[in-house]
N, C-alpha and C positions, 0 to 999 in steps of 0.2 A: 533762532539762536539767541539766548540771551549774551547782552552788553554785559561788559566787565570795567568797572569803575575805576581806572587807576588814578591814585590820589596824585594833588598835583606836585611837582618833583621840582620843589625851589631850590633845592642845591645844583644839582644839575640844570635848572636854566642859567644857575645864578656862572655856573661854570662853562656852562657852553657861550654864554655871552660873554664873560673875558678872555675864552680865547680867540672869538671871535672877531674881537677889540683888537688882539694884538696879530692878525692875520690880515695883511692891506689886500686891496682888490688888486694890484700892481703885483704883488709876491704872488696870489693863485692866479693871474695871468701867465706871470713868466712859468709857474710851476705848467699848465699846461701846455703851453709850448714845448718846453724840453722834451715834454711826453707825447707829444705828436710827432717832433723831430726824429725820439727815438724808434717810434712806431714804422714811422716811413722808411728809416734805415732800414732795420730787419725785412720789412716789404722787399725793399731792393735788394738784399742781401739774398733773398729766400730767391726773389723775380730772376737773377744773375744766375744763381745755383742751377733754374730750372732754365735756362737758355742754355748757359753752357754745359750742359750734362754733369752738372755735380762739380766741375772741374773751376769752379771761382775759387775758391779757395785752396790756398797752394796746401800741397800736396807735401805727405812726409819726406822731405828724403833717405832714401839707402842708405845705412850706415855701412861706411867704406871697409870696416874691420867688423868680423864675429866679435859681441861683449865677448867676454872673460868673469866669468863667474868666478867666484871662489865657496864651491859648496859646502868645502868640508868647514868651514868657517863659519858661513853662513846657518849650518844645523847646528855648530856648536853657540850660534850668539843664541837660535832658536832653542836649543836646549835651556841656557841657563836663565833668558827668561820666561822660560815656562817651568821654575822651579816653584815647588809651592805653589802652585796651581790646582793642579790635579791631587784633591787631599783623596785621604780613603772613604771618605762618604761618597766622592765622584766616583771612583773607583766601583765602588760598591752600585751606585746605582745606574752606571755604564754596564755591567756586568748584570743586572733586572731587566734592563733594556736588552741586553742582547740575547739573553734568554726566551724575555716573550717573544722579540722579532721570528728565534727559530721555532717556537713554538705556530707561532703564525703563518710561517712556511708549510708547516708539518698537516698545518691545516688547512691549507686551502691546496692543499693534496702536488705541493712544490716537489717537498722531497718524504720518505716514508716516517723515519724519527725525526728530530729536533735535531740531535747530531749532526746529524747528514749536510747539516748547512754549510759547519765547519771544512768538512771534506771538498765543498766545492771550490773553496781556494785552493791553484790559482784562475784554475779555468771556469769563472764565473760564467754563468749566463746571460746571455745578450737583453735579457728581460729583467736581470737581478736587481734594477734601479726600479725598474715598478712595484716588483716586490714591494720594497721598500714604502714607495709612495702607499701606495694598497694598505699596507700596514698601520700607515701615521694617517690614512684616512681613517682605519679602522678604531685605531685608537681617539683621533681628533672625534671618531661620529661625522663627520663630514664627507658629501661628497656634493656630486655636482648632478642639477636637475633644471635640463633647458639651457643648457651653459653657464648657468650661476650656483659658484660656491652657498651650500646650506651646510647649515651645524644643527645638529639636535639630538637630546640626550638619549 
């Protein structure tokens, strides 16, 4: 294997030694201490966890009252900040996307047209999230080989 000659780096020594200078041996003492200190808490923190069955750290309490949503409020604060969001270029290629998705169906022999996808709302199928994945694998070219994500054109 040949050696590779890097030239020598006098600005960077010239700078790793002044901060060097200004870093006492007393400051990365104390700094490693805090970092042991911390280290051992979490140990004990974790040590506690696993003696008391999980139960060292308190626990949520029951809120005494059901919240009180207010949803008609809440869709309306979500409406108007989501004005001008959605232009018609999104629109538009929401609408490419959900084309090829039924075509994608129609192809891996889901449903008989592209159509037909439509019609399945409301009663979806209990598999209709894999579709889905199936799809943005097919599109991504990725899938999984040995339990590791691969991509390839």
């Amino acid at each position: 294997m040949p050696h590779i000659r890097i030239p020598p780096l006098g600005g960077a020594k010239r700078y790793l030694t002044d901060a060097a200078a200004m870093v006492t041996y007393e400051a990365v003492a104390d700094d490693q201490e805090e970092e042991i200190e911390s280290l051992m808490a979490a140990v004990d923190i974790e040590h506690k966890q696993q003696e008391s069955s999980g139960t060292y750290l308190r626990e949520q309490a029951e809120p005494s009252k059901k919240r009180r949503l207010d949803v008609d409020g809440m869709s309306k604060n979500l409406k108007t900040a989501s004005q001008h969001v959605v232009v018609s270029n999104t629109l538009s290629e929401y609408r490419r996307l959900w084309e090829q998705f039924k075509q994608f169906c129609c192809d891996i022999d889901k449903v008989k047209h592209p159509d037909d996808v439509e019609a399945l709302y409301p009663g979806l199928p209990a598999d209709f999230p894999e579709w889905i994945a199936m799809w943005i694998m097919d599109t991504k070219k990725i899938g999984y080989i040995n339990g590791v994500i691969h991509q390839w054109s």
